[in-house]
C-alpha positions in Angstrom: -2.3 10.2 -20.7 -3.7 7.5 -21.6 -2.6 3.8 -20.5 -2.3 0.4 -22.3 -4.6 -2.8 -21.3 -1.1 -4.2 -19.9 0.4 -1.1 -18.0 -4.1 -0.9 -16.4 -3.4 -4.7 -15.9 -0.2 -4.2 -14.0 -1.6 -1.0 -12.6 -4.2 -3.1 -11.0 -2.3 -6.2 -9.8 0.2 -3.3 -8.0 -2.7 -1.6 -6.3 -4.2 -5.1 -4.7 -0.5 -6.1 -3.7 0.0 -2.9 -1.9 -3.7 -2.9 -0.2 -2.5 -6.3 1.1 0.3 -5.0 2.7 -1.5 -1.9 3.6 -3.5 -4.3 5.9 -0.8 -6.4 6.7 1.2 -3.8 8.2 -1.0 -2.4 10.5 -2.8 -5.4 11.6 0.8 -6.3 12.9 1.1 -2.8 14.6 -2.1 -3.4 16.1 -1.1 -6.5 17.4 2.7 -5.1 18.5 2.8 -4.3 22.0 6.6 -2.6 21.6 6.1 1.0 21.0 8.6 1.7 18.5 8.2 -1.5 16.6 4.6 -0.3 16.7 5.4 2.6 15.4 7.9 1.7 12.6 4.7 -1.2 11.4 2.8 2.4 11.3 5.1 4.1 9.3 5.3 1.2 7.1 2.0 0.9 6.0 1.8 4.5 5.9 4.4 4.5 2.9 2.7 1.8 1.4 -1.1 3.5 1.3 1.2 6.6 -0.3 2.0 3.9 -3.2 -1.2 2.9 -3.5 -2.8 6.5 -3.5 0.0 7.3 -6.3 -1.3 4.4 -8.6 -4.5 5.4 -7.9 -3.2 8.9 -9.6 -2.4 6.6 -12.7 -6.2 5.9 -13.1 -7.4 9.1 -12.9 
């Protein structure tokens, strides 16, 4: 499948937004010294990598 300039433009300006909050989330985790909220930061910024490993699927 091949992909417009737009949909690789928007492709691209999703992938940085979710790296950002990616690093977001688990520099707060790393900072959080609750254990659950810890965990729940973790969890978060382990659904957002999944979002950016599926756009990554779009480049492929």
């Amino acid at each position: 499948m091949s992909l417009t300039e737009k949909e690789l433009e928007n492709v691209g300006l999703s992938l940085a937004k979710e790296q950002v909050l990616v690093r977001k989330y688990r520099t707060f985790s790393s900072l959080c010294s609750d254990a659950e909220l810890k965990k729940k930061l973790g969890e978060i910024a382990d659904k957002h990598q999944q979002h950016f490993n599926t756009l990554m699927g779009f480049l492929q």
